[in-house]
N, C-alpha and C positions, 0 to 999 in steps of 0.2 A: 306605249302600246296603243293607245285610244289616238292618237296621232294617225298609226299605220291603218285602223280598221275605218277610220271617218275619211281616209285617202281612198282605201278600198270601196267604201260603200260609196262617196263622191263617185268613183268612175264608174264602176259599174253601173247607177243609173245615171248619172251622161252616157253614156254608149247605149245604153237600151235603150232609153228614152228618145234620143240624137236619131238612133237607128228606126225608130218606131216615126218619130213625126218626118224623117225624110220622107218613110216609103209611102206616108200615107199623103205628102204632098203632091209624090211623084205618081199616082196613081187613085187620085180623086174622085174619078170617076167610079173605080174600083170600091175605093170604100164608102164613096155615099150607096154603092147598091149593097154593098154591104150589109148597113145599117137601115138601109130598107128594107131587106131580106128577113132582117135580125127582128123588125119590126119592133125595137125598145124606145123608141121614140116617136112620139107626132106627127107624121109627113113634115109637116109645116117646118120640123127643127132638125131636119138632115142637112138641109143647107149650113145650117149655122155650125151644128157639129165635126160637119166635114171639114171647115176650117178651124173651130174652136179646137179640137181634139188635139190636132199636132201643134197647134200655135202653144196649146198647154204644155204638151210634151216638149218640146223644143224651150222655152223659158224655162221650166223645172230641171231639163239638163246643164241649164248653164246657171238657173239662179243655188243650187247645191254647191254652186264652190265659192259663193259669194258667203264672206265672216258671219258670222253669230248677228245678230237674231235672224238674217234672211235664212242661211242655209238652215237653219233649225224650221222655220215654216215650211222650206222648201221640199227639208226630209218630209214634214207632217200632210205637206197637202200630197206629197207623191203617193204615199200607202192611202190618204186617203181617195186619191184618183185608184189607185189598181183596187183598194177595194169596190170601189164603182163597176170597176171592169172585171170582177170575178163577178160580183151579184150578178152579173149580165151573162157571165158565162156559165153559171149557175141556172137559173132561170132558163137559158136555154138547154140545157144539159137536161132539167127538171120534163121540159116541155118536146123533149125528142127530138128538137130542131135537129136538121140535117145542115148544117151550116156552115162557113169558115168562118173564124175570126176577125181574117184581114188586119191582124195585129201587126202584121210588119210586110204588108203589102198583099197583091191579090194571092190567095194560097185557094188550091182543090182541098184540103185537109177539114174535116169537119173538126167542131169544136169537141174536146173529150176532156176526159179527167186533167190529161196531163197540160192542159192549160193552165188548168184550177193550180192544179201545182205549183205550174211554173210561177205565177200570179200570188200564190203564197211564200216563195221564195224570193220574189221583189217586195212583197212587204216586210216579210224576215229583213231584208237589206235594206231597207228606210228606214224602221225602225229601229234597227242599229246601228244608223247614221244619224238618226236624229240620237240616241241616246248618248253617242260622241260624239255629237256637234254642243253639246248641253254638259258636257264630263270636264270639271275644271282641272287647268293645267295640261293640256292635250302633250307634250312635251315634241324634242325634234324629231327630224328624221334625217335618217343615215342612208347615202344614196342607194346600200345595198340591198335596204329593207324596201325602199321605194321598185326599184327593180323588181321586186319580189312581189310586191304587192298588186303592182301594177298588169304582173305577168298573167297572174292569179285571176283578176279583174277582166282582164282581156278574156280568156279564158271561159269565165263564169258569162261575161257577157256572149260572147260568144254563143255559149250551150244553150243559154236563153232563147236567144235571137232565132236558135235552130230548131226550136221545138218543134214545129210543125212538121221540118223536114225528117227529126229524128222520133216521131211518131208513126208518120207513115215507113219510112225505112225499117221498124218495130215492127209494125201492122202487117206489113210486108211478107216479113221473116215468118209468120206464122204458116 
């Protein structure tokens, strides 16, 4: 069983993660105004961030499927990057900012709860990857559960990924 959930959390943040530093490569300009806008950094360290951010993002989706002890750092430093990035969405939530994210490229959606959320429910899934990447004995896996798990992941990645879109479609409906 801790086999299928440490497969599960492995992909789920690859794909978030994957998804997060492509869009923020592919739209750099986007998210250094971003993080201007956001004002939670120094002028001075947009630059640096603009590139650190996804270069971070991008190594933690791939260093997760790398054996014991990486992937165990890997889960630990991932919650503790999203918890970096709710403080921040915190703070701005705190402070009325009228903002977006730019968590998975340029988005009009201001920052709201359901980020917070969503950003709790990525460290939910670190956290209980790192506690299956640390659980001795992981045991195998049976193509059908892999399937399963994988479908699942996609899935959860997915809703993730979509938050913004299924906020304002939410927001919308009122």
């Amino acid at each position: 069983m801790t086999a299928y959930l440490l497969l599960g959390c492995r992909a789920v943040i690859a794909v978030v993660f994957a998804g997060s530093a492509l869009t923020k490569f592919r739209a750099r300009r986007d998210f250094a105004s971003a993080l201007r806008v956001m004002a939670v950094l120094p002028p001075r360290l947009t630059g640096a961030a603009t590139v650190g951010v996804p270069v971070a993002e991008a190594a933690l989706a791939l260093l997760v499927w790398v054996p014991e002890p990486v992937s165990t750092w890997a889960f630990a430093a991932t919650g503790g990057l999203i918890a970096l990035f709710s403080a921040v969405l915190v703070r701005l939530l705190r402070q009325g900012a009228d903002v977006s994210c730019s968590c998975f490229g340029a988005s009009g959606v201001p920052v709201s709860k359901a980020h917070v959320v969503r950003n709790l429910v990525l460290i939910a899934v670190a956290a209980a990857g790192l506690a299956a990447s640390t659980a001795p004995g992981p045991g195998g896996l049976g193509p059908a559960g892999v399937a399963v798990v994988l479908l699942v992941a996609g899935f959860a990645s997915a809703l993730i990924i979509a938050t913004d879109t299924l906020v304002e479609l939410f927001s919308a409906a009122r």
